[in-house]
N, C-alpha and C positions, 0 to 999 in steps of 0.2 A: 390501108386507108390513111390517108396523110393529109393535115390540117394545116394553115396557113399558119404562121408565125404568127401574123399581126390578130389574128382570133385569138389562139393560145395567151397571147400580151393582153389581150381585152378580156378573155376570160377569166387568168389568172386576178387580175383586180377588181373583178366585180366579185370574185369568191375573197376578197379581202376587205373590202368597201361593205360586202354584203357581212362583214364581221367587225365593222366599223374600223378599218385598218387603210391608211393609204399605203399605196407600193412606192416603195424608193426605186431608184434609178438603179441601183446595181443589182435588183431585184428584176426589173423589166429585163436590164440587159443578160441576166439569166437564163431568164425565162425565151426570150429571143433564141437566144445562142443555144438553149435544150432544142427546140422547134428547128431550131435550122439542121438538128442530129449532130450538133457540138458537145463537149463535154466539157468542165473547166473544174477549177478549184476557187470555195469562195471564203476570201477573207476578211474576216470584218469582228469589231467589237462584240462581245458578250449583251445579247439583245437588241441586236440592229435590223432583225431578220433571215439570219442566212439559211433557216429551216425554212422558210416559207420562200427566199429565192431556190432552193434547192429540189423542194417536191411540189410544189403547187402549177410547175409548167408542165408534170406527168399527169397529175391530178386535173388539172383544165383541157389537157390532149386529150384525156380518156375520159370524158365528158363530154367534149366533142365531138369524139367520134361516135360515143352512144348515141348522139344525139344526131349525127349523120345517118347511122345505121337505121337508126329512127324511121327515118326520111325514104330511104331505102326500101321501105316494107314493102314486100313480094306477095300476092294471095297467098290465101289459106292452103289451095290445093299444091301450089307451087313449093309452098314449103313441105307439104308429106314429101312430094315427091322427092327432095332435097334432105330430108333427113331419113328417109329411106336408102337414098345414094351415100350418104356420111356423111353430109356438110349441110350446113346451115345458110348454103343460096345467095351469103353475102362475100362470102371469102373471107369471114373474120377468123372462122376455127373450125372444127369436127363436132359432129352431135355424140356427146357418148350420157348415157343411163336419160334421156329427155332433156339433157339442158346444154347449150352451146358451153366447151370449155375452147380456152386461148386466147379468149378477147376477156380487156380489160389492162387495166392501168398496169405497168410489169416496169420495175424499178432496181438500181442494185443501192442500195444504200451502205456507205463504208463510214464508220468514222472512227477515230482514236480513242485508243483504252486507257 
């Protein structure tokens, strides 16, 4: 499931707004460039942001897309039958012990020692 850039750019700063925080510029174009499936290197001063340009366009993707799957809901019966068969009807993941696994936020986070 794959979300639009310019949502992820809107979601990310309402989850920063909503923490009384504006987003800078190198922060959106982060957040852009995660959403478009880019990766980069961000550098910046000691408290400028670069935690919140760094995970919060993973963090707002996988909020939308919950919130897509949301949308998505399938009857009741359609789902037994779908987790009967091993998936969860949406194509996020497999049912295993009652609860969808493989959907949600999935990040590799590297920094220096």
């Amino acid at each position: 499931m794959s979300v639009d850039a310019d949502a992820v750019v809107a979601e990310a700063g309402a989850l920063m707004r909503a923490r009384g925080m504006e987003s800078a510029e190198f922060q959106e174009a982060a957040w852009r460039a995660y959403a478009g499936g880019g990766s980069g290197l961000v550098h910046a001063p000691t408290g400028t942001g670069k935690t919140m340009a760094a995970w919060l366009g993973a963090v707002a993707e996988g909020k939308l897309e919950s919130l897509k799957a949301g949308e998505l809901e399938i009857g009741k019966a359609e789902k037994q039958k779908n987790r009967k068969a091993g998936n969860d009807g949406l194509g996020t993941g497999k049912v295993g012990r009652g609860r969808v696994v493989g959907v949600g936020v999935r990040a590799l986070w590297v920094t220096p020692l």
